[in-house]
C-alpha positions as CSV (number, residue, x, y, z in Angstrom):
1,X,0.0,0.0,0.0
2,X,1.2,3.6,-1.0
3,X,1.6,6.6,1.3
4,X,-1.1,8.2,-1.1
5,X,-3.4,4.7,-0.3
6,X,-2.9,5.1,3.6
7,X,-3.4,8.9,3.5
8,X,-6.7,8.5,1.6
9,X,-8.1,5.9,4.1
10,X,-7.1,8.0,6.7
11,X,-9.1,10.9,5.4
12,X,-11.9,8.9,4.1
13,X,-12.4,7.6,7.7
14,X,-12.4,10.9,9.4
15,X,-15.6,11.9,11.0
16,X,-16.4,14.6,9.6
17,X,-16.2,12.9,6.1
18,X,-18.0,10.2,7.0
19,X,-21.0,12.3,8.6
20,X,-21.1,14.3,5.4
21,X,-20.9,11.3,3.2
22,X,-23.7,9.2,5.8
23,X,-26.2,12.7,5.1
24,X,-25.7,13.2,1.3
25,X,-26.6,9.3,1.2
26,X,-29.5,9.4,3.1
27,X,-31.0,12.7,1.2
28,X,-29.7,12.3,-2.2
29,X,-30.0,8.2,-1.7
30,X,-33.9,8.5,-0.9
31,X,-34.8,11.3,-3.3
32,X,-33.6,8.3,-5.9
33,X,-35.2,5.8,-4.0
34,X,-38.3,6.7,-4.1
35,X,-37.9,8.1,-8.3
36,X,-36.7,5.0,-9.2
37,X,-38.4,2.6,-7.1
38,X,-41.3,3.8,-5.7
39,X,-44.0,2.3,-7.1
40,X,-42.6,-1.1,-5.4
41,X,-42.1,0.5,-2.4
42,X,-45.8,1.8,-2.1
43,X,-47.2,-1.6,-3.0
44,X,-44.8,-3.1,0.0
45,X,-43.6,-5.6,-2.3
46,X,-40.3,-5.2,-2.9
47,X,-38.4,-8.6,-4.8
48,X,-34.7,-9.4,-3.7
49,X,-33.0,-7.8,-6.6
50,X,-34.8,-4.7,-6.7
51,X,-33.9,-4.0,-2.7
52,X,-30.3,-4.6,-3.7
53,X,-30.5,-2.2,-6.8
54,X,-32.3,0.3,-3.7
55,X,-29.0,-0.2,-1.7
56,X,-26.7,0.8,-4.2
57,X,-28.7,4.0,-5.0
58,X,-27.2,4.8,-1.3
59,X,-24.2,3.5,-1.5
60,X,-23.1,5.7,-5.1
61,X,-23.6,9.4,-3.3
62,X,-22.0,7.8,-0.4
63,X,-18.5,7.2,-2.6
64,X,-19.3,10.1,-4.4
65,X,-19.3,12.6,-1.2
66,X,-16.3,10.7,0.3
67,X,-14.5,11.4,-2.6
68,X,-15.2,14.9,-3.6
69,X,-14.3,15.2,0.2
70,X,-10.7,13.5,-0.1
71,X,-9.9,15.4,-2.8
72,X,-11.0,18.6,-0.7
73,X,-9.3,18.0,1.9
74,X,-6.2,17.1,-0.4
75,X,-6.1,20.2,-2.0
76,X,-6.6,22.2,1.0
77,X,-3.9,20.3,2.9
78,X,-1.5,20.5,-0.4
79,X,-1.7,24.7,-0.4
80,X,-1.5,24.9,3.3
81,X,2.1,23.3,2.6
């Protein structure tokens, strides 16, 4: 593993990233939730491979967030220097 590996698990593991990751998931994740699957989720019937498609609708902004927020932090830390 690289420096650059270890130094962006470090940050992706902060608190702070991972609290602003956790609530752009859970807004932008539901907003898509319900556009792309909520006519299944009204009619409470929701097969096995649709409720893993719902889980990755969370799981993209999630990635997304953590690593617009790496590369934040990053460039922040890299003109501080």
């Amino acid at each position: 593993m690289s420096v650059n590996s270890k130094a962006w698990w470090k940050i992706a593991l902060e608190r702070e990233v991972i609290k602003r990751s956790l609530k752009t998931s859970l807004i932008v994740g539901s907003i898509l939730a319900m556009i792309n699957h909520g006519d299944v989720i009204l009619a409470l019937d929701m097969p096995v491979d649709r409720a893993i498609k719902m889980a990755l609708t969370y799981v993209v902004p999630y990635l997304v967030t953590t690593s617009a927020s790496i590369g934040a932090i990053r460039h922040h830390d890299k003109n501080q220097q």
